[in-house]
Backbone as CSV, one residue per row, in Angstrom:
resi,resn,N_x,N_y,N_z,CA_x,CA_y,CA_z,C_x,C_y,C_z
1,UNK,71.031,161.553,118.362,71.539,161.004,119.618,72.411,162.020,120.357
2,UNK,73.320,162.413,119.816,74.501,163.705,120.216,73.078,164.779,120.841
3,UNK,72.656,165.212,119.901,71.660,166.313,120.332,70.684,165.604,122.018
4,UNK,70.330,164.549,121.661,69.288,164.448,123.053,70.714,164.137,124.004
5,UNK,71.503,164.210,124.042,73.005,163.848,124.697,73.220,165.147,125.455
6,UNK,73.705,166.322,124.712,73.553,167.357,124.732,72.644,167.503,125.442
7,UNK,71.153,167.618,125.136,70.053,168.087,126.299,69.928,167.567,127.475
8,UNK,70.583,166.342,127.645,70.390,166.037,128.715,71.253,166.592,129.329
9,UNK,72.458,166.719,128.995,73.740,167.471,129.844,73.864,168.725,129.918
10,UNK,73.033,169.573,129.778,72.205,170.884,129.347,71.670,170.839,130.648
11,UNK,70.467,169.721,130.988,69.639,169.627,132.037,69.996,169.399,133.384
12,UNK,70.921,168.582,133.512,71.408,168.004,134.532,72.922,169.088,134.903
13,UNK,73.207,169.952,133.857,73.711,171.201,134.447,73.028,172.393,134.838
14,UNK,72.289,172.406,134.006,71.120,173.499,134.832,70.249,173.289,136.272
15,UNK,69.660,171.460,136.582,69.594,171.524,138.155,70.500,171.720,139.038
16,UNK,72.098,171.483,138.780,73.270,171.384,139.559,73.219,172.824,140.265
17,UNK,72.938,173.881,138.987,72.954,175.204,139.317,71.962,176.034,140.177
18,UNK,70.617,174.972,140.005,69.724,175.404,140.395,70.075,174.956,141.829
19,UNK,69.962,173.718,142.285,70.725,173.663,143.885,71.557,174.310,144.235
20,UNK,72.568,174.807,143.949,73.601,175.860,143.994,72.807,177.003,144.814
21,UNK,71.856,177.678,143.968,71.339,178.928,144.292,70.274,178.700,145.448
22,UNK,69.821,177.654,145.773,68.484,177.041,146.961,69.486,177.485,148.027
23,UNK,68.622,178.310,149.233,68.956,178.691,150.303,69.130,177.097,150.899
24,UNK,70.159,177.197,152.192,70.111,176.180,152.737,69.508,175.949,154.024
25,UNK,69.005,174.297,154.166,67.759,174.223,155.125,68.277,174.615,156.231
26,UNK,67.036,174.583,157.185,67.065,174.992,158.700,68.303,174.409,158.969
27,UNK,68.715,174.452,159.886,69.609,173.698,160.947,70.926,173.239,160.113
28,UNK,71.347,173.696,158.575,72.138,173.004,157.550,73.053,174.153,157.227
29,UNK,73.316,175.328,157.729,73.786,176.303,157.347,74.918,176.959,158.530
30,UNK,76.272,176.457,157.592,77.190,176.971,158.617,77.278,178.271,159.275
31,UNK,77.610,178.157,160.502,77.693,179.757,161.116,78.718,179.638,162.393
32,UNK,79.157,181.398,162.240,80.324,181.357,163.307,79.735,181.536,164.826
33,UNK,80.255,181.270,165.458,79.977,181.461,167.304,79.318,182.738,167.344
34,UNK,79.585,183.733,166.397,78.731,184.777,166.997,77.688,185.248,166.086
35,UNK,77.592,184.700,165.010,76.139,184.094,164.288,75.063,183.413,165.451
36,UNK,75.623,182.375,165.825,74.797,181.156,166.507,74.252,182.099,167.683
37,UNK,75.308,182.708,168.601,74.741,183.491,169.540,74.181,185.126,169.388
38,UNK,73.790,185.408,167.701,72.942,186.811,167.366,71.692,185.711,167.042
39,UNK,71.375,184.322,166.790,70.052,184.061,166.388,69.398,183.806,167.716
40,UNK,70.180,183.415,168.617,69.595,182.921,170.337,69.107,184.059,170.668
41,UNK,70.118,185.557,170.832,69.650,186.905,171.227,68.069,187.340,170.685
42,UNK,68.389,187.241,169.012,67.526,187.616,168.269,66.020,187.207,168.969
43,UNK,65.782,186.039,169.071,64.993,184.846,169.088,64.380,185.537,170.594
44,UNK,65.839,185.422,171.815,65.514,185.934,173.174,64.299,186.468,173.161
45,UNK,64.921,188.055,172.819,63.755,189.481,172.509,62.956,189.153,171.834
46,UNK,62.665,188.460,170.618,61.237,188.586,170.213,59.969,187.642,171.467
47,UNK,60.513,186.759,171.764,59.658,186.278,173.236,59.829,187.539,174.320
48,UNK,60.850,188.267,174.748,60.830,189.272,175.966,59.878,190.259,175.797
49,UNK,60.085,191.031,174.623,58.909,191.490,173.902,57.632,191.138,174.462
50,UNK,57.023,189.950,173.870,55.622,189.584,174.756,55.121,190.014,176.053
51,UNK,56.283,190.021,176.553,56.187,189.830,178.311,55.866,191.790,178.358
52,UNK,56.863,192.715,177.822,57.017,193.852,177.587,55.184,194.740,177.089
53,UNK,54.790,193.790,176.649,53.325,194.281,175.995,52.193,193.285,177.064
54,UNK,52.631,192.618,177.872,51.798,192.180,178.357,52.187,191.913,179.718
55,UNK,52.789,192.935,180.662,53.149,192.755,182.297,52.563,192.762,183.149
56,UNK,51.025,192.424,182.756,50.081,191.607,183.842,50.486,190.571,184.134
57,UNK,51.098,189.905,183.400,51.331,188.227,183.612,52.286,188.520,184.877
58,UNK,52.883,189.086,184.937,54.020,189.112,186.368,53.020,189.341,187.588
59,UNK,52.644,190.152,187.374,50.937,190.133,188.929,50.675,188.935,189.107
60,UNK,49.710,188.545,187.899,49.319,187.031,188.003,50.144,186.168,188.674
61,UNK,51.411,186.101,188.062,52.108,185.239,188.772,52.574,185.064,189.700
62,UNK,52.790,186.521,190.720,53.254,186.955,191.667,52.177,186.438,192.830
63,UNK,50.861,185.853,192.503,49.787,185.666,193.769,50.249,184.595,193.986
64,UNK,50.729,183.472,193.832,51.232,181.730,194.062,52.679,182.241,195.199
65,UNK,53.517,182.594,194.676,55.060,182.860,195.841,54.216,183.791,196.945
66,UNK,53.454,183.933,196.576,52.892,185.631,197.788,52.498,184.569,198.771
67,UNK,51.496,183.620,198.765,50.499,182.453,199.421,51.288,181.695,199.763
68,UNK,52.600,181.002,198.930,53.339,180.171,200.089,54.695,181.098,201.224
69,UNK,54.682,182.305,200.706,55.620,182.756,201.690,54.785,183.523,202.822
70,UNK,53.846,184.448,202.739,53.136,185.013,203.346,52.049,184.437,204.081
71,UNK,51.435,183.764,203.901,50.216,182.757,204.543,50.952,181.036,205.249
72,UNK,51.262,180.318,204.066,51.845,179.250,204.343,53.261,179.023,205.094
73,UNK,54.183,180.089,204.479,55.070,180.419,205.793,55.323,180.648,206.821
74,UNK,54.534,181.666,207.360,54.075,182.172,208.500,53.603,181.326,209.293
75,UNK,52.696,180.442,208.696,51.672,179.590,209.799,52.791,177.702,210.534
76,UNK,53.834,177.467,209.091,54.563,176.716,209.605,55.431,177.380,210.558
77,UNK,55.861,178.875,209.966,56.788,178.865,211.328,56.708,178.510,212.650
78,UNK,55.515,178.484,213.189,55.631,178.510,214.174,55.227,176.440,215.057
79,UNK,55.721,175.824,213.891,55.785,174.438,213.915,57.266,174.266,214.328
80,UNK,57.834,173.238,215.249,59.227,172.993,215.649,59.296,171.400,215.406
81,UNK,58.941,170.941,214.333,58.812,169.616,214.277,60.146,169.151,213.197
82,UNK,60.488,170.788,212.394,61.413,170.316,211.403,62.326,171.291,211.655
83,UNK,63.536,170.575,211.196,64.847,170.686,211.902,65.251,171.927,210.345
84,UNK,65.388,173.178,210.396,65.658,174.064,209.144,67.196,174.892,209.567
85,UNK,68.061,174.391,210.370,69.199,174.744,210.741,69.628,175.776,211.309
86,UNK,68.548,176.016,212.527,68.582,177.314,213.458,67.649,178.419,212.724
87,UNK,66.982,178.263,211.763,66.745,179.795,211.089,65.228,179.277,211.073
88,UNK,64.028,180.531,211.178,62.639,179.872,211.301,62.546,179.616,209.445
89,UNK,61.410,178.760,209.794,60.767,177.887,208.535,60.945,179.101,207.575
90,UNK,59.768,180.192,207.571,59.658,181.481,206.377,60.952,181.424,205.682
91,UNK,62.404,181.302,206.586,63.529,181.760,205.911,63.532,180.548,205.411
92,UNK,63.766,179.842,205.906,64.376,178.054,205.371,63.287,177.672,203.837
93,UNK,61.968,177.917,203.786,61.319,177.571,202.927,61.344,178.831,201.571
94,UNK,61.807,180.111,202.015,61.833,180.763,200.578,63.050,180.664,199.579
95,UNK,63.775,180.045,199.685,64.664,179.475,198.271,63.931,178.381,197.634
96,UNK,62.771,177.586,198.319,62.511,176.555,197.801,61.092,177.105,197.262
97,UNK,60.871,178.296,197.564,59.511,178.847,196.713,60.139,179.881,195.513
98,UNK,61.551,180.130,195.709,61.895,180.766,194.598,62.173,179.692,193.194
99,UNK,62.369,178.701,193.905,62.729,177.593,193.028,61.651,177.102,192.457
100,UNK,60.575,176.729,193.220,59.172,176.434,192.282,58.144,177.568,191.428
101,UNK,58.547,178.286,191.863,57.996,179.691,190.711,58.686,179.698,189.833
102,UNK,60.349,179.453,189.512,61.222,179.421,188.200,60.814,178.529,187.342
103,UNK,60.287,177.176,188.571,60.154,175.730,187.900,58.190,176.128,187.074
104,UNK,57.645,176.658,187.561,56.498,176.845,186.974,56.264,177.296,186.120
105,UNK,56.921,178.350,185.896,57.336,179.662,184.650,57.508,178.676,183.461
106,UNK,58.687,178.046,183.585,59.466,177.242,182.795,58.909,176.443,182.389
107,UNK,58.098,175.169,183.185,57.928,173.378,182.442,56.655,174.403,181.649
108,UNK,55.839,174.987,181.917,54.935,175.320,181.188,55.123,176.055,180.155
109,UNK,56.046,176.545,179.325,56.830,177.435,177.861,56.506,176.760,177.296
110,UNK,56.557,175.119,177.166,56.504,174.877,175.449,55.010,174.715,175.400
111,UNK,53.832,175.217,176.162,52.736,175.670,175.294,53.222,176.443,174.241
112,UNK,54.046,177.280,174.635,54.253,178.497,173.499,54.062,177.929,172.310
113,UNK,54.875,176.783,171.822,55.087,176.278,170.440,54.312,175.703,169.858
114,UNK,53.412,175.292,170.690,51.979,174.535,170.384,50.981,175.846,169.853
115,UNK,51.552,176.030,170.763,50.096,178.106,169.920,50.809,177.974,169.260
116,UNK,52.435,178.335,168.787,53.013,178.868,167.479,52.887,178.287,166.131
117,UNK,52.632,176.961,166.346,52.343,175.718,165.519,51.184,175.818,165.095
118,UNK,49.832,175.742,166.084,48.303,176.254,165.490,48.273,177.391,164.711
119,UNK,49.346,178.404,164.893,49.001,179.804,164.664,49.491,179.628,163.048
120,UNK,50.287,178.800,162.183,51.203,178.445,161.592,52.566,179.188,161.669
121,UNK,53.280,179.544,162.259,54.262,180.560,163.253,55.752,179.647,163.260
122,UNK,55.429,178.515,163.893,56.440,177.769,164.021,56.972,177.483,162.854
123,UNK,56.344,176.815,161.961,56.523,176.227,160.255,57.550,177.776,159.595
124,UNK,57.237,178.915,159.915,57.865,179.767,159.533,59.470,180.036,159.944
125,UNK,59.517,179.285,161.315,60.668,179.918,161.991,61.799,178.491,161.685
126,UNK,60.896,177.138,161.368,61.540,175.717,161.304,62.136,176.009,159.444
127,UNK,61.702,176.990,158.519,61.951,177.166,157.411,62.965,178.494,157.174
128,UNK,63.229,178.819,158.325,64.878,180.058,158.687,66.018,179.544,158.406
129,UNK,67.013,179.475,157.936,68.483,178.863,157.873,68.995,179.387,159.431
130,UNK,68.223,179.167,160.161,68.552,179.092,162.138,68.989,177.416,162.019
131,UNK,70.079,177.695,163.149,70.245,176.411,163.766,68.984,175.842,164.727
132,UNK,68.656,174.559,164.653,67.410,174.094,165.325,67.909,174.446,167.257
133,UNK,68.842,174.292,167.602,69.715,174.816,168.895,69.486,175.633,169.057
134,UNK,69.813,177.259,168.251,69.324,178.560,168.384,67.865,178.708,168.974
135,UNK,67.440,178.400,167.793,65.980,177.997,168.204,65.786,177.359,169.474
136,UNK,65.581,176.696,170.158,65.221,175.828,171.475,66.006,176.954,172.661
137,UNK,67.326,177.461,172.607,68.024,178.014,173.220,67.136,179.728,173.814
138,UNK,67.246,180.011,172.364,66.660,181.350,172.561,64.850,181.364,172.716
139,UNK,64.563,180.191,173.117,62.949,180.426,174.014,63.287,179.860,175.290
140,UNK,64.601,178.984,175.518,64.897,179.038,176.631,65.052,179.743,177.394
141,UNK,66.158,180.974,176.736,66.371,182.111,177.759,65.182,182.721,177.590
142,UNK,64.522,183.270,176.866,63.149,184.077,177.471,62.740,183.716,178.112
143,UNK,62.625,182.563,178.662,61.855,181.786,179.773,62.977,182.226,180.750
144,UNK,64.329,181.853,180.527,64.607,182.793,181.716,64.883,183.918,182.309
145,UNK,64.721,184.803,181.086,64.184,186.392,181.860,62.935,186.341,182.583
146,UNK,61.797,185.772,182.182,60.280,185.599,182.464,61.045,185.370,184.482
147,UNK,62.163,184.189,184.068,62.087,183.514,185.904,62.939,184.587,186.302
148,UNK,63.412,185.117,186.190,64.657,186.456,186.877,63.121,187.393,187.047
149,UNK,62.134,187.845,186.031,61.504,188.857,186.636,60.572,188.134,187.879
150,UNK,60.192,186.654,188.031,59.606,186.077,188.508,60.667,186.057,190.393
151,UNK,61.621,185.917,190.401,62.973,186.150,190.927,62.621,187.485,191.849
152,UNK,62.745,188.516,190.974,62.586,189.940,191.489,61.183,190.335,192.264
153,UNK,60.501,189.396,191.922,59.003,189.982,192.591,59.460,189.168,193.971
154,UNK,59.818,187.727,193.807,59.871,186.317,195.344,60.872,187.708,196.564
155,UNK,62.174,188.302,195.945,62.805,189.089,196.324,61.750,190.424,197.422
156,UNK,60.900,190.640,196.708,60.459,192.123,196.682,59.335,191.680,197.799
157,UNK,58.492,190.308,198.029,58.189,189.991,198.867,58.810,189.847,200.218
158,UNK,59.882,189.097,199.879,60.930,189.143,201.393,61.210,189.685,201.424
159,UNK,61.349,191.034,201.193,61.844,192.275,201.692,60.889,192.680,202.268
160,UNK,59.988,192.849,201.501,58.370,193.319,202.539,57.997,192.500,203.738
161,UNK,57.754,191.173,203.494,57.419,190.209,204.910,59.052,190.338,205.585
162,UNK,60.085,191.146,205.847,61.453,191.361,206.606,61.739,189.673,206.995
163,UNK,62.079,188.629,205.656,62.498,187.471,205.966,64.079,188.361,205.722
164,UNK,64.669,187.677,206.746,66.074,188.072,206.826,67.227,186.904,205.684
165,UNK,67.124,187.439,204.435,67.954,186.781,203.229,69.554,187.652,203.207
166,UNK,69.993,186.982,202.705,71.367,187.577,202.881,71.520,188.491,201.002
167,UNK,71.621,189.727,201.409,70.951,190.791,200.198,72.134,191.375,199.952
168,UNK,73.642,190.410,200.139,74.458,190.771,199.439,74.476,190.608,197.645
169,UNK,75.306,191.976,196.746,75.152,191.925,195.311,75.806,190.508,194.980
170,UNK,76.889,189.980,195.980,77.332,188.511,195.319,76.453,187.320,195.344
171,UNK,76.053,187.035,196.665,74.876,185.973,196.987,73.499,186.279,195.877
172,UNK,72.923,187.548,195.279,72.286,187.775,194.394,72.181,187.569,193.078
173,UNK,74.014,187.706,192.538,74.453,187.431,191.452,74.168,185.808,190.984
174,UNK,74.903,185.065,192.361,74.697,183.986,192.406,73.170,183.400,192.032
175,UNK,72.858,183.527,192.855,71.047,183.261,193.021,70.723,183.300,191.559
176,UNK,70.792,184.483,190.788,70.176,184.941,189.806,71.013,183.595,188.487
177,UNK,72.150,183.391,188.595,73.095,182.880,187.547,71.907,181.246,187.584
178,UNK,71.449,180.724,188.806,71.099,179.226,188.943,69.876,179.552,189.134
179,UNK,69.311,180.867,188.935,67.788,180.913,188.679,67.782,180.534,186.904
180,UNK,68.346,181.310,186.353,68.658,181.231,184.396,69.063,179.116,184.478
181,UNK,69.955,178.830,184.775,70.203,177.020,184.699,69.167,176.530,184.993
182,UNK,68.318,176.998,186.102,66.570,176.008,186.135,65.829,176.547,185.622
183,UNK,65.863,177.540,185.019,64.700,177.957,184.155,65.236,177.563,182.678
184,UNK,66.482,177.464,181.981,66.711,176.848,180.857,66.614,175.156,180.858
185,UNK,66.859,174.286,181.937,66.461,173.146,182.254,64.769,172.605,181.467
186,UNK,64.208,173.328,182.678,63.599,173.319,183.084,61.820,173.240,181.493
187,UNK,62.833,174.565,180.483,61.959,175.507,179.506,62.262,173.930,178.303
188,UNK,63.577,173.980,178.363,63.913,172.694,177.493,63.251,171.563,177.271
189,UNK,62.818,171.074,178.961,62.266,169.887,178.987,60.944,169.730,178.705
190,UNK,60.047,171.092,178.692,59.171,171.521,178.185,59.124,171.420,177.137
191,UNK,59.532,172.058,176.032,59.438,172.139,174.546,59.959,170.788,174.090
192,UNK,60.451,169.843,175.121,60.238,168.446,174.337,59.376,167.684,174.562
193,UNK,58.847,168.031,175.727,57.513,167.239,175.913,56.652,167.565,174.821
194,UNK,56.108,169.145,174.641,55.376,169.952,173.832,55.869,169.090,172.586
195,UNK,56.821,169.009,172.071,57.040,168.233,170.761,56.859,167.043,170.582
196,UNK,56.486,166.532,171.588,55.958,164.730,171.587,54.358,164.983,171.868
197,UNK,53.766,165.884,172.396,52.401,165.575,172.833,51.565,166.417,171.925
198,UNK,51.986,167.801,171.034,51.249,168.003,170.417,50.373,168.956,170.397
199,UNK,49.691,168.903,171.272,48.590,169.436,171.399,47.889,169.865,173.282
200,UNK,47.799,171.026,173.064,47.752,171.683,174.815,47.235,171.109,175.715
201,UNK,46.194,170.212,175.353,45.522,169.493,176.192,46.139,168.733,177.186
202,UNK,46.688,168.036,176.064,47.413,166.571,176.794,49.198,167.493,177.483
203,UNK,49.466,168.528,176.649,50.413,169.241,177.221,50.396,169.568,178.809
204,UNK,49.125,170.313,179.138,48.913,170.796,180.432,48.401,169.678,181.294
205,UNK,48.209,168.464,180.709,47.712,167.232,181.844,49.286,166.891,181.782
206,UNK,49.949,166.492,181.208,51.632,166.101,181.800,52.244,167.539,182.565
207,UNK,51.941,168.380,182.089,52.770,169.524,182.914,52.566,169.269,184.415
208,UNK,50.968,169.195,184.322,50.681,169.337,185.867,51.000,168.654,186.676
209,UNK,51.044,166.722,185.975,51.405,165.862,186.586,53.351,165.734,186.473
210,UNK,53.694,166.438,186.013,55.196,166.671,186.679,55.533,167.451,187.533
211,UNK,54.765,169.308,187.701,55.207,170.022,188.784,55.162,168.909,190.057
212,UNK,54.182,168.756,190.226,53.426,168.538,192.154,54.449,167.938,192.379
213,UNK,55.154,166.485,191.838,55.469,165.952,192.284,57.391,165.854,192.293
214,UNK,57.883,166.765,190.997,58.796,167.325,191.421,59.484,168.202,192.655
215,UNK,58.132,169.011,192.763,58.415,170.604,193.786,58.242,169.481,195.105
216,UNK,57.215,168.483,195.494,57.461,167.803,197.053,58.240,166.796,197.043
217,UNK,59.227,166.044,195.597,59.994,165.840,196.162,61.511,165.992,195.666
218,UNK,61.504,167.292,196.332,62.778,167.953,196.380,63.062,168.377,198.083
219,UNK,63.801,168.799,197.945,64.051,169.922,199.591,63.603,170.934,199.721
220,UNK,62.816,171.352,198.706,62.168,172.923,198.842,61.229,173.072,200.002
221,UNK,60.423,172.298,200.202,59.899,172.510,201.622,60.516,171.487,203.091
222,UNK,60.960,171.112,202.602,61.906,170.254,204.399,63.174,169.284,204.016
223,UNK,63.714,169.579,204.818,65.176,168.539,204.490,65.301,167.336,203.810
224,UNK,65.809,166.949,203.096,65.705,165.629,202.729,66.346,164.450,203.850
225,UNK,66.880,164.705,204.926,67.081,163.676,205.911,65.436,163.276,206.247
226,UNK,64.398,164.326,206.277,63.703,163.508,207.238,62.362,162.345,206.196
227,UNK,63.032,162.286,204.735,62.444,161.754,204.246,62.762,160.402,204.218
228,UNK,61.736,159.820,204.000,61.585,158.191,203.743,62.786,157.807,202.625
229,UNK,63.927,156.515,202.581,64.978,156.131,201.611,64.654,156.451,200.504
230,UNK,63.170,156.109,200.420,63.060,155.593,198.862,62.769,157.276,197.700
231,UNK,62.299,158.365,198.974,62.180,159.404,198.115,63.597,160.353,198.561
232,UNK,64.443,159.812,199.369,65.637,160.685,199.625,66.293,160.488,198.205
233,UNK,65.919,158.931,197.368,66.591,158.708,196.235,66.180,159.422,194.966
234,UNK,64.559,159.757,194.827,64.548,160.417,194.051,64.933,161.604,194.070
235,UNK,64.887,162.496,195.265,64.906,164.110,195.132,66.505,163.607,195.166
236,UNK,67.093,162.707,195.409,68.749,162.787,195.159,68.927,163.156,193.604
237,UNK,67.930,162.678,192.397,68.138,162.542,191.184,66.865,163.409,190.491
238,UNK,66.459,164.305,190.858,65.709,165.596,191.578,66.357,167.125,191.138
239,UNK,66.320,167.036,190.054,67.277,169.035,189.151,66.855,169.798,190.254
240,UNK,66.005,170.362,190.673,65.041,170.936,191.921,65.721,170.969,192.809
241,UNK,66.132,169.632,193.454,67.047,169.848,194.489,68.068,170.740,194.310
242,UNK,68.785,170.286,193.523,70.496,170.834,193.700,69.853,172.438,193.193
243,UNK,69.166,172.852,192.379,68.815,174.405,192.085,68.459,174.979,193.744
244,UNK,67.625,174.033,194.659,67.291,174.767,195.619,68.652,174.401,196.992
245,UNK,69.309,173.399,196.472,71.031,173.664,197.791,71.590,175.201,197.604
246,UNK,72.040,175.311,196.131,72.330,176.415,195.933,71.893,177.628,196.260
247,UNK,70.701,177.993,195.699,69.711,179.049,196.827,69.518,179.282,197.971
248,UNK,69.911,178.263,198.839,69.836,178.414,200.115,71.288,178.457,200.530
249,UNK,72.086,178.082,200.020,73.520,178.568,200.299,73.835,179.867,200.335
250,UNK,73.568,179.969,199.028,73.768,181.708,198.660,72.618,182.764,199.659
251,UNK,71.478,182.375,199.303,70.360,183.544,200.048,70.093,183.138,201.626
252,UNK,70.603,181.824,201.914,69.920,181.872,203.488,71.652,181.981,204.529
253,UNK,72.185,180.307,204.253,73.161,180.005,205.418,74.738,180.431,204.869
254,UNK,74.781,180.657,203.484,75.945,181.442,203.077,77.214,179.927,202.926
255,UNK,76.794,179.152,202.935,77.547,178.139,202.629,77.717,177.287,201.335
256,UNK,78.303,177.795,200.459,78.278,177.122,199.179,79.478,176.309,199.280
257,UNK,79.731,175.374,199.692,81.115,174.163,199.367,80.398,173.372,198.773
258,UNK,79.225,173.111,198.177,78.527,172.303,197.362,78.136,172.847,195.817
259,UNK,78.809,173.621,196.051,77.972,174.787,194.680,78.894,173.634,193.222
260,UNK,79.696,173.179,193.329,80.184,172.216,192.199,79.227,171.247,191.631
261,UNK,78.941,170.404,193.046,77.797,169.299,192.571,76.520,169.836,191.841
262,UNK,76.095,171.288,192.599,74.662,171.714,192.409,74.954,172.258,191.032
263,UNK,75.505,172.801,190.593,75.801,173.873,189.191,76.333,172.162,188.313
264,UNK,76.851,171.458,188.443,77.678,170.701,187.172,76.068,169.558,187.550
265,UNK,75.458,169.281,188.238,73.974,168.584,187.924,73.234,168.992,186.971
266,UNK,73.327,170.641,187.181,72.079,171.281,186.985,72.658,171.572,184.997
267,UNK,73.650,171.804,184.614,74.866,172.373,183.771,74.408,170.908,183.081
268,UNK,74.378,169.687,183.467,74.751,168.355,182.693,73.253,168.135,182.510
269,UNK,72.190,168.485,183.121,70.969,168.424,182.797,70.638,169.262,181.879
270,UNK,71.107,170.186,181.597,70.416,171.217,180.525,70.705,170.623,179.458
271,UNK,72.527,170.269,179.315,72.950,169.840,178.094,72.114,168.378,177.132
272,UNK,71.376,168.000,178.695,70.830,166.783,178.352,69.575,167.492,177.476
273,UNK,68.663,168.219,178.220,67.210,168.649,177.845,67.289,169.409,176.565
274,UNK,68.386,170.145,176.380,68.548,170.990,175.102,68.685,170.102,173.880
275,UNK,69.743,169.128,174.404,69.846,168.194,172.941,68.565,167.213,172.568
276,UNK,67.877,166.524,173.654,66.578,166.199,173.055,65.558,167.061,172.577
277,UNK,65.450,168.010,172.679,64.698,169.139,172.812,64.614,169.301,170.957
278,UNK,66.528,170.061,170.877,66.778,170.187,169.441,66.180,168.868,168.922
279,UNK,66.399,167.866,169.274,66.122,166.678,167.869,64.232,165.947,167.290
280,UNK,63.896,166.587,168.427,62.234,166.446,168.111,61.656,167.733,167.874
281,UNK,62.348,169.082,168.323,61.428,170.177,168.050,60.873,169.954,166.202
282,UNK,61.779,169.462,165.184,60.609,169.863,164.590,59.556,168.796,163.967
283,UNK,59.397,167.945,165.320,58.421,166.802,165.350,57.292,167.389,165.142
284,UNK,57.145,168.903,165.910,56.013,169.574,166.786,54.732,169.160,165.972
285,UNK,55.792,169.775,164.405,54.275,170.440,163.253,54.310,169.166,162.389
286,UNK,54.718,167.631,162.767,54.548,166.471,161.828,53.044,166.137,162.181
């Protein structure tokens, strides 16, 4: 009796030890502030990377902002039906095409995880002692370098078509700081959809059916006074919007006394999209 007594307390000290030595799971492993922000970095670059080996995709992407500023701009300007606050349409409508190229870049990322998941890729990175946050965070920001280079081309157009933007380094800084908030929004809300749907198919039929109807109803192409109540209410509750007040504060009429509402919307939406984001990402691969 003593002896099988003994073995058992033999045994049940030897698993104690053995948990002891088990790395600890994903998302279970304490770390300091600048741990948390070397796995986001880390994470960043290995997505920037991609982009780095493959900078066709910026061409590609560059033909959509080219067609609504260059063709579609042009041809409203010379419409006087909408009230764009003394400045012709081209100017009034390119913050709101910089804003839907960030927004395009972005809702469409969490394909990524769906390839990473088929590829078995993801399962590798959900089995890291990374915080699941890190994770979601740092494909966020690659998505928003992707919209800053996406940013620099909308830029490089209005400079060429001579839309007169205000090309001060502060109004730029600006611009650029609430291009990164809608493209992390934006990448977030993505990779939680992607983690509820699964599979690309059904991914790119919700993607699509959220751009259209985000980007018309916002202010990116005409004021929201001259809209009907019932959609002044949605683009009121509309991330899009307040990303594109700001842009046009900073790059067109230089008036930011709204920049609080637009940044703490846009700031309280991320916090929202990131935390659902973290708690289903690793639904992806169930």
């Amino acid at each position: 009796m003593n002896s099988g007594r003994s073995a058992g307390q033999g045994g049940a000290r030897a698993e104690a030890a053995a948990k002891k030595t088990l790395p600890p799971a994903a998302g279970t492993r304490k770390q300091s502030a600048w741990d948390f922000l070397r796995d986001i970095l880390t994470l960043t670059e290995m997505e920037v990377r991609k982009l780095r080996h493959d900078p066709s995709e910026l061409l590609t992407r560059a033909l959509q902002p080219a067609f609504w500023l260059l063709i579609f701009g042009q041809a409203f300007s010379r419409l006087r039906g909408i009230d764009t606050g003394g400045v012709s349409y081209q100017v009034f409508m390119t913050p709101g095409i910089l804003a839907q190229s960030v927004m395009f870049i972005a809702i469409f990322f969490g394909i990524s995880i769906i390839w990473e998941k088929d590829m078995g890729i993801l399962q590798k990175f959900l089995a890291m002692p990374i915080h699941r946050t890190a994770l979601v965070l740092g494909k966020a920001f690659a998505a928003a370098v992707r919209a800053l280079a996406q940013a620099a081309v909308v830029f490089l157009l209005a400079a060429l078509a001579g839309i007169p933007l205000r090309w001060s380094p502060g109004a730029l800084a600006a611009g650029a700081g609430v291009v990164v908030l809608g493209a992390v929004f934006f990448a977030t809300l993505s990779m939680f959809i992607a983690s509820l749907v699964k599979t690309r198919e059904r991914f790119m039929g919700i993607g699509q059916l959220l751009t259209m109807p985000l980007f018309f109803a916002s202010n990116a192409l005409y004021p929201v006074s001259i809209m009907p109540p019932w959609l002044q209410v949605v683009a009121a509750a509309n991330p899009l919007s307040y990303m594109v007040n700001f842009l046009r504060g900073a790059l067109v009429t230089g008036n930011l006394s709204g920049w609080p509402a637009d940044v703490g919307v846009l700031f309280f939406a991320c916090l929202l999209s990131t935390a659902a984001a973290t708690c289903v990402y690793p639904k992806v691969i169930v």
